[in-house]
Structure formats: structure tokens, C-alpha cells
C-alpha positions as CSV (number, residue, x, y, z in Angstrom):
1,X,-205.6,-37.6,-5.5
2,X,-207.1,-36.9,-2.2
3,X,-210.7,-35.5,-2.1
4,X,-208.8,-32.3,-0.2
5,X,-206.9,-31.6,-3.1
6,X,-209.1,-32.6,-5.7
7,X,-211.5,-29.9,-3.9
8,X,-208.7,-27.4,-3.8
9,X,-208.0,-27.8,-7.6
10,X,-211.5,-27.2,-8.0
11,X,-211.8,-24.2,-6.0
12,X,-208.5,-22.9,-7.8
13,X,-210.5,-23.5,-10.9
14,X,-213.2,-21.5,-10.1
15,X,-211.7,-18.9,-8.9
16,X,-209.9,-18.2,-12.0
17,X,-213.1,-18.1,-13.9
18,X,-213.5,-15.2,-12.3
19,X,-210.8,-13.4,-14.8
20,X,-211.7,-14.8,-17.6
21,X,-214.7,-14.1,-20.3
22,X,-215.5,-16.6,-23.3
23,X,-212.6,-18.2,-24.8
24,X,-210.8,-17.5,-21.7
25,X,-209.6,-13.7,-22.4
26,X,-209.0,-11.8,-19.4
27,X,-211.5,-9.1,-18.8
28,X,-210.4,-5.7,-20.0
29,X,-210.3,-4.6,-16.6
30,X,-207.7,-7.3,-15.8
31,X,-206.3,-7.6,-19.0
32,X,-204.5,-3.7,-18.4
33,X,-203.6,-5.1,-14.5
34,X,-201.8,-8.0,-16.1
35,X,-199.7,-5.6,-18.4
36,X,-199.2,-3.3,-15.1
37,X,-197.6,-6.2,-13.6
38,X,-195.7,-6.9,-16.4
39,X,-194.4,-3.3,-16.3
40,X,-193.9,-3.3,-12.7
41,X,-191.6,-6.5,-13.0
42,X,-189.2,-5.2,-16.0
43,X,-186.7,-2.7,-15.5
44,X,-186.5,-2.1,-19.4
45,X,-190.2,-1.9,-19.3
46,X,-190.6,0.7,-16.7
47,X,-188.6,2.6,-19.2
48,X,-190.2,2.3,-22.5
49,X,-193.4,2.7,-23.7
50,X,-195.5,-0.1,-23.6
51,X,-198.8,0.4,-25.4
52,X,-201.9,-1.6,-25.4
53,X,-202.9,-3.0,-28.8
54,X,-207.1,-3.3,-29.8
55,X,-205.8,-6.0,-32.3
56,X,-202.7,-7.8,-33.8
57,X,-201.5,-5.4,-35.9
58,X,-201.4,-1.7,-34.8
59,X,-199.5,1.0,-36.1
60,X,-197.7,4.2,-33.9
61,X,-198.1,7.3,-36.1
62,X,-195.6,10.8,-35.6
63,X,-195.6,13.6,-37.0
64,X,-192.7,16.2,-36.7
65,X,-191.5,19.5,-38.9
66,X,-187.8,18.2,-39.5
67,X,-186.8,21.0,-41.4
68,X,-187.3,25.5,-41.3
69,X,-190.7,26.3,-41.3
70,X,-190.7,30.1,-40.9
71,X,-190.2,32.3,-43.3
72,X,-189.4,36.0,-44.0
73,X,-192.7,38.1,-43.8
74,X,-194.6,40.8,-45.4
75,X,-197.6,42.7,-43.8
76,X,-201.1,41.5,-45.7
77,X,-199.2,39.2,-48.0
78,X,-199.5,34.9,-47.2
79,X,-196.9,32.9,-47.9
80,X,-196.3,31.2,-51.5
81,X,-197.2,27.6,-51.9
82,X,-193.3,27.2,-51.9
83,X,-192.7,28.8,-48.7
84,X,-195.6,26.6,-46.3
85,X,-194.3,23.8,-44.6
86,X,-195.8,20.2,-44.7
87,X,-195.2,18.2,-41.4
88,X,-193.3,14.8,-41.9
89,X,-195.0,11.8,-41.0
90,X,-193.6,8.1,-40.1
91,X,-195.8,5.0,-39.1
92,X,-194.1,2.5,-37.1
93,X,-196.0,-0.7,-37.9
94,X,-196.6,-3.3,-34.9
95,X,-197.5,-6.8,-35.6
96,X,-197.7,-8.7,-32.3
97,X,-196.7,-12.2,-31.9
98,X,-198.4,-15.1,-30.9
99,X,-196.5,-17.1,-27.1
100,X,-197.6,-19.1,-24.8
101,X,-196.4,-19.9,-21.5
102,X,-197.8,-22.5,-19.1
103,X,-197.7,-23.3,-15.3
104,X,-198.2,-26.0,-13.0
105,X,-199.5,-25.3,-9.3
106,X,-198.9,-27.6,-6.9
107,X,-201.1,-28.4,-3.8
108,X,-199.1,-26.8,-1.9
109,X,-199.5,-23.2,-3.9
110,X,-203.1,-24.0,-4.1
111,X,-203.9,-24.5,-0.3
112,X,-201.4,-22.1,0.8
113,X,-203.3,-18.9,-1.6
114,X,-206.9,-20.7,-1.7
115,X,-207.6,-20.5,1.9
116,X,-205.0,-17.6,3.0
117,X,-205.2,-15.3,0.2
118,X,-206.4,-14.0,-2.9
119,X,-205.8,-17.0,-5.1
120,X,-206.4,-14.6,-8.5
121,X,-203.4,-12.5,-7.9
122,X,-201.3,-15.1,-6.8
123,X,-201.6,-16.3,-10.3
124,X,-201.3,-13.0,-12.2
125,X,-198.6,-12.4,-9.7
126,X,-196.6,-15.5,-10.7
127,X,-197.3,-15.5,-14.4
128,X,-196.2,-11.5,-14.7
129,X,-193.1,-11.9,-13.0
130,X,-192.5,-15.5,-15.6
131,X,-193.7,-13.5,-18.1
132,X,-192.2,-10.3,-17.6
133,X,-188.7,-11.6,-18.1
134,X,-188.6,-13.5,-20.9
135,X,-190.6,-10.6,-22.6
136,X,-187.5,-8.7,-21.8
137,X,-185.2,-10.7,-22.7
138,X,-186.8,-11.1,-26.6
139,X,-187.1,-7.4,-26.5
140,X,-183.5,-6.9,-26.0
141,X,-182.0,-10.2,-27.8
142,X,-184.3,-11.0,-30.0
143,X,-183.3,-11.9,-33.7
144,X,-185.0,-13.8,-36.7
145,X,-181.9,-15.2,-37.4
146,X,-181.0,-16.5,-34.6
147,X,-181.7,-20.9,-33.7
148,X,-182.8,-20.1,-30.5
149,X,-186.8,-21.0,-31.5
150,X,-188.0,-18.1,-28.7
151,X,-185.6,-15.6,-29.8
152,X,-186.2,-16.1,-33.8
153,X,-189.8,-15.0,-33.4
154,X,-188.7,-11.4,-33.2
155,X,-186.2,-8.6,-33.6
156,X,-185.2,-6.8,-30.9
157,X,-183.7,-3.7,-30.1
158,X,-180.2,-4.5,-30.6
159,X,-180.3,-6.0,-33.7
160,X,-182.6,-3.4,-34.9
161,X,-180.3,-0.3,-34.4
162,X,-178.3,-0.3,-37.5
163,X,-177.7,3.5,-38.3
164,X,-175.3,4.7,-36.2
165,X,-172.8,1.8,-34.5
166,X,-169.5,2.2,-32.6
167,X,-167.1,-0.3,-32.7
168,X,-165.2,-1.3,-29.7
169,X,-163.1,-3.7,-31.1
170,X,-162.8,-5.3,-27.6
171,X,-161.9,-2.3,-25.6
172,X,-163.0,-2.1,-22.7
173,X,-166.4,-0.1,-21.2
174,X,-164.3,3.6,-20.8
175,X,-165.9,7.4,-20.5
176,X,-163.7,7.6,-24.5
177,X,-166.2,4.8,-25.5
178,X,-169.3,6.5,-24.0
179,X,-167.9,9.7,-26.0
180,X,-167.9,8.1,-29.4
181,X,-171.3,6.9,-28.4
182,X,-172.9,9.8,-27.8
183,X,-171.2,11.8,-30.5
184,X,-172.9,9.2,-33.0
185,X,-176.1,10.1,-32.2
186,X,-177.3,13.3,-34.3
187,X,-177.9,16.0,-32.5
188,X,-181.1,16.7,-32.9
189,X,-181.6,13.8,-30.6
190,X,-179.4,15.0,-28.0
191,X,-180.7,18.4,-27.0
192,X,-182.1,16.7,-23.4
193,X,-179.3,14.5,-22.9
194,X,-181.1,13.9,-19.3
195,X,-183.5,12.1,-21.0
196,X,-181.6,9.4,-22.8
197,X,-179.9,6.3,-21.2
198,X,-177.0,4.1,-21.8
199,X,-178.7,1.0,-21.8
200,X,-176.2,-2.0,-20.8
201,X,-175.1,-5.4,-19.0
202,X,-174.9,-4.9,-15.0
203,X,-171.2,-5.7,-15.5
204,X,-170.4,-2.7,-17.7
205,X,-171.9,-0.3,-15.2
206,X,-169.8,-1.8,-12.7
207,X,-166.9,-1.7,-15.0
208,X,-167.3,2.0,-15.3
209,X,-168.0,2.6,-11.6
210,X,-164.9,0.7,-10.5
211,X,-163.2,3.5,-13.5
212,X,-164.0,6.2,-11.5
213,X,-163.6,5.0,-8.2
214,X,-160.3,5.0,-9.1
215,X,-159.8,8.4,-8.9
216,X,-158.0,9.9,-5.9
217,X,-160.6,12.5,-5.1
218,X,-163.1,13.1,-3.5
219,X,-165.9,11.8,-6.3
220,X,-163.7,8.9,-6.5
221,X,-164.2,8.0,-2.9
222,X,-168.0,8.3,-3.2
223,X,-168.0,5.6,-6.1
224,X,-166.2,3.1,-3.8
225,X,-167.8,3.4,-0.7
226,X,-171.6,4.2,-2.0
227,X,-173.5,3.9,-5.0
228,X,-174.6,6.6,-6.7
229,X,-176.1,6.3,-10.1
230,X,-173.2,6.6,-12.8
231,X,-173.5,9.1,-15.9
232,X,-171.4,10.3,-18.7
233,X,-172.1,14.3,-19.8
234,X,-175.7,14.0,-17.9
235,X,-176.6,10.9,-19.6
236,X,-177.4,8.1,-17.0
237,X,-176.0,4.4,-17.4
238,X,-179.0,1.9,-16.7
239,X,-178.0,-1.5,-15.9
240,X,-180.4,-4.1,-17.4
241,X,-180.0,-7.8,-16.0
242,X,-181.0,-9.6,-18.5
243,X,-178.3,-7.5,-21.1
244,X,-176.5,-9.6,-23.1
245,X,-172.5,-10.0,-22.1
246,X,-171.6,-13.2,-24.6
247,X,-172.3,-11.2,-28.0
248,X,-169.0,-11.6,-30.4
249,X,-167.4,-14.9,-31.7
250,X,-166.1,-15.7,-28.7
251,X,-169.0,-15.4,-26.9
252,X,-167.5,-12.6,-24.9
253,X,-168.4,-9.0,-25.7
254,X,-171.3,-6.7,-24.7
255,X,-173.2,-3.8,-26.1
256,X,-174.6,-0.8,-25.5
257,X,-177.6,1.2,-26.9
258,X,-178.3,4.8,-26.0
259,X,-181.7,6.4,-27.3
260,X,-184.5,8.1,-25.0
261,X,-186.1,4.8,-23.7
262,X,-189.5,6.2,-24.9
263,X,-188.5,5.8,-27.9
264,X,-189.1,2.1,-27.9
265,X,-192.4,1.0,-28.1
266,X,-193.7,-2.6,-26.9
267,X,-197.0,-3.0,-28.3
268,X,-198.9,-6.1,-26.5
269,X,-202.4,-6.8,-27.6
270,X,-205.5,-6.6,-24.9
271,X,-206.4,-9.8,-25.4
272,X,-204.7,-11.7,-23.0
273,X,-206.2,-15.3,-22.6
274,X,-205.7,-17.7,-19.7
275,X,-206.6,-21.7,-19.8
276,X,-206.7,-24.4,-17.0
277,X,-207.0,-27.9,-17.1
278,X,-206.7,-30.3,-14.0
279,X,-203.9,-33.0,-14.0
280,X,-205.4,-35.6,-11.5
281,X,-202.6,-37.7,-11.7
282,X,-200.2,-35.5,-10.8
283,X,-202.5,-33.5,-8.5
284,X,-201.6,-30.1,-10.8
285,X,-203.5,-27.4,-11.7
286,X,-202.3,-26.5,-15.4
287,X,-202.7,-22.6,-16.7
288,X,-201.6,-21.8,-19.9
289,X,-201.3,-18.2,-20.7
290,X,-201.2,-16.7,-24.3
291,X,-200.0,-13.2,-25.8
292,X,-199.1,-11.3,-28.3
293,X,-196.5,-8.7,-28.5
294,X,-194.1,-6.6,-30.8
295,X,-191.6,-4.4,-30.4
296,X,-190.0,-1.6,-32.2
297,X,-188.3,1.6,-32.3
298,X,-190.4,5.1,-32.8
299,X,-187.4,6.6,-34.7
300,X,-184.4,4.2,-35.3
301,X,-182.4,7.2,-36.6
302,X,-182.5,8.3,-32.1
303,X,-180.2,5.3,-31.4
304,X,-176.6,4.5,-31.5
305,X,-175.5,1.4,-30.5
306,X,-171.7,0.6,-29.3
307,X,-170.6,-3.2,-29.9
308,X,-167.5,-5.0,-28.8
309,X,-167.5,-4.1,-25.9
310,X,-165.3,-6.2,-23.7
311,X,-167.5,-8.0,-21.3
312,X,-165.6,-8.5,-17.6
């Protein structure tokens, strides 16, 4: 290696020591950029609630009266011990887990960012947007059970939304399926429908676009020739990219999951730790990134999930 690049690796070197404290954490300043990034990258992350973690294992406490709490009253008299009301409290427990991810820069990223740009957020920049997805995609697909090594670390949201489930039995994405869907759901979870999403493949939003462009009106003319965002009864349809569409034996049906998207949380510990190492032979600059992250739902009980869907 040339003593150009060998002085560009080294420069790239340093100036990722700039980030990084002992062990090679990020600073905590750069740690919560790095998650922003990681936000800004995901379209399912936007949506959710992504919460920093002080350690491994954190836990997300509610606390909601789920039942009546007033009572008839009498002037000067309290209520009986029967009559008060005790909050109900639930603790969702997060236990991140441990990835890794690692990148090669070649001399060609290194001189272009070294000596024409900020060389630290080219890296952060790069690893987010790496990062970003596949965090995504385990937060969506994820499943202990699964052979995939990646996805068996965790489960993710579709396989943990298990209390109220539609079968489509290969019918197609339709407003009678979106019905059913949000009929599923109790209630009580429906009394903003704004709020809640259909969260699905691209294709199935386009499937149910192309349904109502169909109609000879009006509406129906605005769905083909623009794109307005598609709803059912004020709930919106969000398209995620990396939604599965080859779920089912033969490797093609899709899902759906409606819930408020606050509802899920992604918990990913603060300490985020970045390593280099030079690779003179190759004339690389190796950074290996590691995290730790879980996800779950705050209330399980505010999803419904629609499966069987036939994927186009």
C-alpha cells in the first residue's frame, strides 16, 4: 500500500477516535445522533417508539384504570374500601440483543470524505442507513424459530401478535378484509382510529389503490392518475418496504398488522461501540459496529394482525 493511502487510512483512523471513548463506545452525545439516524432511515422506525436503553435490560412500565372508577356519591361521606379504584399496571420487559455489523472503506471512500468532507458522518451516515434496515427487517420478521441465524435472535412484531388474527385464507388485500381487521381489534383501542395504521407489504397498498381506482367516479379517477395516501374508515395504510410478501407454504402470502405504531417500542441500549483495524494488504479500513436492541409491544391486546393475504 502506497504511502498516500496508508496516510489516508491513518487519517480515517484518527478521525474516528474522535467518536469514540474507552472501549470504543460512542460518546453519549453521538451515541443519541447515531440512533437519530437510525430513525431517520426506517420508515417503521419513524413510526414507533424507539427508546434509548441505560443498560441491557430495561423495562417500559403503564399504568391505566381499565375498568369504572366513579362511583355514586354522598355529601361528607368517602368512599368504602370496595368502592376506590386501584390503577392497573403492566411492565413490558426489554432485553436487548447483542449484533455486530462490520464495514470495509476503500481508498477511494477515504480520500473522497477525508479531504472533502466530514469523514465522521460519512461513517455514521453509512453504517445508519446499513444498520437501519436490517434492524427493520428483524423487527418486523423476526422469529426464534426461524433458521435464518439473524432472524432467530428475536421476535418480532408479527409473530408476536397472537390475540386477535384474521384469516385470509388467500383472498386477496379488499376494504371486506380491512373490515374484519379492524373489527378484531377491541374497541377500546379504536376510539382514534386516525391514530392507528395498517402496517403492510408496498404491494398490498398498491393492490388496494388499483381497488379503488377502479371505481368510475370521481375518487376513482384521483387514485389512478395521483397518489394520495390510501385509508379504510380513517385508518391510513402505511406501506413498509421491507414487509414480508412470501409468508405461507408456498412462499406466497402477506400480512397485515394494525395497532397505533406507538405502541411498539424498540428499546436499543446507549452503548453503541465502534472498532477499526487497518487491512494493509487490501488497503481497507475495517469498522465494526456493535448494538443492542429489543423490541416489543406496549399492549399486545392493541393489535390485530390479518394473515393469508394473497401477495400480487
Amino acid at each position: 500500500m502506497g504511502l498516500h493511502n496508508r496516510s489516508l487510512i491513518e487519517k480515517a483512523d484518527l478521525a474516528l477516535q474522535d467518536l469514540i471513548t474507552g472501549g470504543g463506545y460512542l460518546q453519549p452525545e453521538q451515541s443519541l445522533k447515531f440512533m437519530r439516524l437510525l430513525i431517520k432511515q426506517s420508515k417503521l422506525l419513524q413510526m414507533t417508539t424507539v427508546r434509548p436503553m441505560k443498560a441491557p435490560k430495561a423495562s417500559v412500565s403503564q399504568i391505566k384504570f381499565g375498568s369504572r372508577v366513579l362511583r355514586r356519591g354522598a355529601e361528607n361521606v368517602a368512599l368504602t374500601q370496595a368502592e376506590r379504584s386501584k390503577p392497573d399496571f403492566k411492565i413490558v420487559e426489554l432485553d436487548a440483543k447483542l449484533f455486530k455489523a462490520e464495514v470495509h472503506l476503500d481508498d477511494e471512500v477515504l480520500e473522497d470524505n477525508i479531504e472533502a468532507g466530514d469523514f465522521r458522518q460519512t461513517v455514521m451516515e453509512l453504517l445508519s442507513e446499513a444498520i437501519a434496515r436490517d434492524v427493520e427487517e428483524l423487527v418486523i420478521n423476526g422469529d426464534v424459530t426461524s433458521t435464518d441465524p439473524f432472524l432467530s435472535t428475536l421476535d418480532g412484531i408479527l409473530k408476536q401478535s397472537t390475540s386477535h388474527v384474521v384469516d385470509a385464507a388467500g383472498g386477496p388485500m379488499s376494504k371486506d378484509l380491512l373490515d374484519d381487521l379492524l373489527r378484531s381489534l377491541p374497541s377500546e383501542y379504536r376510539s382514534d382510529k386516525t391514530a392507528l395504521r395498517f402496517l403492510c407489504a408496498v404491494d398490498s397498498e398498491q393492490d388496494y389503490r388499483s381497488t379503488l381506482a377502479e371505481r368510475a367516479t370521481a375518487a376513482g379517477d384521483r387514485f389512478l392518475e395521483e397518489s394520495p395516501p390510501v385509508m379504510y374508515s380513517g385508518v391510513p395504510l402505511a406501506p413498509i418496504p421491507l414487509w414480508p410478501e412470501n409468508l405461507g407454504q408456498a412462499a406466497n402470502r402477506t400480512s397485515i398488522v394494525l395497532t397505533h405504531p406507538k405502541n411498539l417500542v424498540v428499546g436499543i441500549w446507549r452503548q453503541i461501540r465502534f472498532e477499526t483495524d487497518r487491512d494493509i494488504s487490501a488497503g481497507h479500513l475495517k469498522i465494526v459496529a456493535t448494538l443492542r436492541f429489543d423490541t416489543k409491544y406496549v399492549e399486545e391486546n392493541g393489535a390485530a394482525k390479518a394473515i393469508g393475504i394473497a401477495a400480487a
